[in-house]
C-alpha distance (Angstrom), angle and dihedral (degrees) to the residues before:
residue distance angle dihedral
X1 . . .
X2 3.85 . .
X3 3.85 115.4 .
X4 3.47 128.5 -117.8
X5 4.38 112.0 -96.1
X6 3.80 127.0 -132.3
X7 3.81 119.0 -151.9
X8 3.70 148.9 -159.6
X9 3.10 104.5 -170.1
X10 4.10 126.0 163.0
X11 4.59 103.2 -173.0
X12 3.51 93.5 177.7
X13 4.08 97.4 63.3
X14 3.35 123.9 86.4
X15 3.22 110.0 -88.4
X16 4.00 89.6 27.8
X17 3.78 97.6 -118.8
X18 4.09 125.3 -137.6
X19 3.66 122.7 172.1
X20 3.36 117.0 -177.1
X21 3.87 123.9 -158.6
X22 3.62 109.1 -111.5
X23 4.13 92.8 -157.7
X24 3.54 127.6 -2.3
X25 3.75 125.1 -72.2
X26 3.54 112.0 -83.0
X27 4.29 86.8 -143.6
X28 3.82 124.9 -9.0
X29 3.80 110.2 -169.0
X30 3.86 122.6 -173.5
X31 3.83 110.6 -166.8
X32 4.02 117.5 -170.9
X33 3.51 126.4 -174.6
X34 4.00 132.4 -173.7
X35 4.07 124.9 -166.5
X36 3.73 119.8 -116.2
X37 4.31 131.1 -170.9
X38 3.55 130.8 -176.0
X39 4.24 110.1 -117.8
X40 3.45 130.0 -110.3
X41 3.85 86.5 -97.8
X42 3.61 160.1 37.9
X43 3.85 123.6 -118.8
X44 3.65 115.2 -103.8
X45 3.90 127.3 -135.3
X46 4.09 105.7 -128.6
X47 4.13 122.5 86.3
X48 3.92 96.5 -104.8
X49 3.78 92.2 149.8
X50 3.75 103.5 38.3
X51 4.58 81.9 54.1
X52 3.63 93.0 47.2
X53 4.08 91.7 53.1
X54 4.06 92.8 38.4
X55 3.89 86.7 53.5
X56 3.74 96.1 48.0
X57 3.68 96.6 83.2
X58 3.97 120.0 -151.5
X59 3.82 127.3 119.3
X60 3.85 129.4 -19.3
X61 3.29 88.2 -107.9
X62 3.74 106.5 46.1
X63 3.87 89.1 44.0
X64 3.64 95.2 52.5
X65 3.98 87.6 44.5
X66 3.84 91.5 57.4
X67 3.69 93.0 41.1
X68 4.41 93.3 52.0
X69 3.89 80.1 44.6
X70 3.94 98.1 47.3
X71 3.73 94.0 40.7
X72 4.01 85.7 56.3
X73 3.74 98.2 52.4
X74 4.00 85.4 38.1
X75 3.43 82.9 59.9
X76 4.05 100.0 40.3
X77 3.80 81.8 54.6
X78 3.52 93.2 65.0
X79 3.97 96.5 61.8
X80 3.92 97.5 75.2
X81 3.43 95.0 54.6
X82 3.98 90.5 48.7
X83 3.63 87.2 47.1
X84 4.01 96.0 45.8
X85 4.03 70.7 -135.0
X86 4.32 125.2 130.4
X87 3.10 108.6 -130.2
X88 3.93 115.1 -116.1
X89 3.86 131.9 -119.2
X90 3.87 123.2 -167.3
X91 3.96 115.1 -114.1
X92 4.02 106.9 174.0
X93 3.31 145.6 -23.4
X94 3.73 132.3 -125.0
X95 4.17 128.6 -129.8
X96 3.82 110.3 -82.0
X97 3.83 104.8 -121.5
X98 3.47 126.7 -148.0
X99 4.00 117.2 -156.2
X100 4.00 115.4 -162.9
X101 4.00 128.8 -167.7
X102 3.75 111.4 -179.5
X103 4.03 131.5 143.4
X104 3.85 127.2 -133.1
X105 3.56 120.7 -155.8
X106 4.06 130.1 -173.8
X107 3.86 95.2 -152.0
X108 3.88 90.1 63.3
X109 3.99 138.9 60.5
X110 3.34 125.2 -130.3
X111 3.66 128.7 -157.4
X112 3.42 122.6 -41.2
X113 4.05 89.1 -6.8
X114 4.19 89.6 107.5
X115 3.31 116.7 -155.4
X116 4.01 105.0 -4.6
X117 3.74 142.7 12.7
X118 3.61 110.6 -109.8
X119 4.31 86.0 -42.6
X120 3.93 89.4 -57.8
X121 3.96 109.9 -40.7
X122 3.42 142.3 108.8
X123 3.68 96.1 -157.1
X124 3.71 103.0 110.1
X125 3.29 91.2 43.5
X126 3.61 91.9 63.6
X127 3.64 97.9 39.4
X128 3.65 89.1 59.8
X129 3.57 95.8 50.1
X130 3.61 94.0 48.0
X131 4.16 87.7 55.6
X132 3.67 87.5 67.4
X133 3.53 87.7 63.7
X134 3.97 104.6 41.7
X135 3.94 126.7 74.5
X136 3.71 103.9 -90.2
X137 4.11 136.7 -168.4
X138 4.00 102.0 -128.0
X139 4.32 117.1 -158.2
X140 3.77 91.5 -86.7
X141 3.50 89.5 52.8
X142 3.69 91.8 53.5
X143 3.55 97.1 36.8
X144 4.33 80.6 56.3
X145 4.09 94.7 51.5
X146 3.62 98.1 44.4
X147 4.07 83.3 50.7
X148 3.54 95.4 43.5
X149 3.87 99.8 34.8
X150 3.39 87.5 -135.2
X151 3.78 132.4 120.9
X152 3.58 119.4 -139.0
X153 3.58 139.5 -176.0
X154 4.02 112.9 -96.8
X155 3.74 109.7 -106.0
X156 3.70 106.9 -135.0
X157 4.17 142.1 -36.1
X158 3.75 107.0 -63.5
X159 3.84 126.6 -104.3
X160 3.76 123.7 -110.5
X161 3.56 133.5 -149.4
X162 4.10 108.5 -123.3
X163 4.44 110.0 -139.6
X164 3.42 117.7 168.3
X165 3.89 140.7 88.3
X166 3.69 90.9 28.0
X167 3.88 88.8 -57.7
X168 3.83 116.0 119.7
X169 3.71 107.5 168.1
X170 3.88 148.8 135.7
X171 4.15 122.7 -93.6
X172 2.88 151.3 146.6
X173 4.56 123.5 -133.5
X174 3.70 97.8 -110.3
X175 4.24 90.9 -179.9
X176 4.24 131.5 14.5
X177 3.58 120.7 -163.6
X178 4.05 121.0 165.9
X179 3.64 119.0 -177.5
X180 4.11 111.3 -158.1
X181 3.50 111.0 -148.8
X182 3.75 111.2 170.3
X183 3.91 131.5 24.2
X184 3.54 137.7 -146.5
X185 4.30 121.5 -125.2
X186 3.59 80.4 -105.3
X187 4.49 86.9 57.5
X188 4.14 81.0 -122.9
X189 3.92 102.5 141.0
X190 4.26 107.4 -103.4
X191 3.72 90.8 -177.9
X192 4.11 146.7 29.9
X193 3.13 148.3 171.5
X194 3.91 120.9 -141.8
X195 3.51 136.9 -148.4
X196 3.83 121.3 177.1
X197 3.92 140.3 165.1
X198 3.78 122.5 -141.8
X199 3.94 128.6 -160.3
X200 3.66 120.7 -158.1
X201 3.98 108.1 -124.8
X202 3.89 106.7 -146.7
X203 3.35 94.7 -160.2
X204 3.50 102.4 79.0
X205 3.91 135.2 83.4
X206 4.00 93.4 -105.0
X207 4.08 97.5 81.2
X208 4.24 85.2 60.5
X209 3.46 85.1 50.2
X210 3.23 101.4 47.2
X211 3.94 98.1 41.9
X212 4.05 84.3 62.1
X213 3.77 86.7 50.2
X214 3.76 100.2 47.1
X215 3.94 91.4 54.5
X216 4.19 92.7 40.6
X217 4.18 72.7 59.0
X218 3.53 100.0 35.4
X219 3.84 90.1 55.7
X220 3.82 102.0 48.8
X221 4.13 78.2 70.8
X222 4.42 85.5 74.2
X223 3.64 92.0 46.6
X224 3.89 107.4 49.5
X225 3.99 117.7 78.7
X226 3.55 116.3 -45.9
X227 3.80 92.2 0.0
X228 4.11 81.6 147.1
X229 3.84 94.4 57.1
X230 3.92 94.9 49.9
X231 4.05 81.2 51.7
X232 3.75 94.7 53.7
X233 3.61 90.0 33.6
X234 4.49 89.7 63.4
X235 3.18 97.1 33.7
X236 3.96 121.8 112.0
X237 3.52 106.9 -116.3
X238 3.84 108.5 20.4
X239 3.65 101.0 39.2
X240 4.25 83.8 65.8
X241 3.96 80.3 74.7
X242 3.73 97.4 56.9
């Protein structure tokens, strides 16, 4: 059976750059933040919203809409003051980060490598891996010095594209560290373990993607057994009874 790869792959640098996980991650953690403040204000006790929606005027149905909806956040507005507590409102949020421990090891193939990895080293492997760290001309880049005739210095390290453990996103390697732990007769590293850092670039394609795939997910939740009861269970009112 041939295991599933992982990649970090960057296409658009020059070289194009694919690293391919020779085992699986020891750990990959994903850490996402997002920025709350308190308001301006407390919540306040009368029915202010609830009025304003029963003195609109339109149809039955829109005014008693506005008036089950007013009454709620007349009633949300109440907690602060309970609480003594502001309530909060989200500002920004912060890159996700991915962290990523995995080994690599010259005596052993990987997937899809068949019977050897690169004949017995390790090396490419780490010179990839070390590219996603170092200032780096991409194709445009290329495609703009052969135009120009002019050399120029390369911008910055090249982003990756992030695949593994249902993750496929855009990044860039914020931090590199490779820890050698056994050598070859010719002192040529045989084995290492890895440590990396990963920062979600949000300008990219891969967050629309992914919001579509994170609500195809989301939703399975309503359809498997007793999707209803979790539903009644949350919700405002009925989920008091449970």
């Amino acid at each position: 059976m041939t295991r599933q790869a992982g990649y970090l792959a960057s296409l658009f640098n020059t070289p194009p750059l694919i690293f391919r996980f020779q085992f699986n991650p020891e750990m990959v953690q994903e850490k996402r933040s997002f920025g709350y403040e308190g308001s301006d204000s407390f919540g306040q006790w009368g029915f202010n919203a609830a009025g304003v929606a029963l003195s609109a005027g339109g149809s039955f149905l829109s005014t008693a809409a506005g008036l089950v909806s007013g009454a709620y956040q007349d009633l949300k507005g109440m907690g602060p003051i309970l609480l003594g507590t502001k309530p909060l409102h989200a500002t920004d949020g912060s890159p996700r980060e991915i962290e990523l421990e995995f080994r690599l090891d010259a005596t052993f193939p990987g997937p899809l490598d068949g019977s050897d990895h690169y004949g017995g080293s390790i090396l490419p492997d780490l010179a990839i891996l070390r590219s996603f760290v170092n200032p780096a001309w991409g194709l445009t880049d290329m495609i703009s010095m052969i135009g120009k005739k002019q050399w120029t210095c390369p911008p910055s390290p090249p982003p990756c594209t992030f695949k593994y453990a249902g993750l496929n996103i855009d990044c860039v390697m914020e931090s590199l560290e490779i820890k050698h732990t056994e050598f070859g007769e010719d002192r040529n590293p045989i084995r290492a373990e890895v440590s990396c850092t990963l920062k979600e670039q949000s300008f990219s394609i891969s967050p629309l993607i992914e919001t579509f795939e994170r609500a195809a997910y989301a939703a399975r939740g309503l359809v498997r057994p007793g999707g209803l009861t979790d539903v009644a269970a949350v919700s405002p009112v009925i989920g008091a009874f449970f």
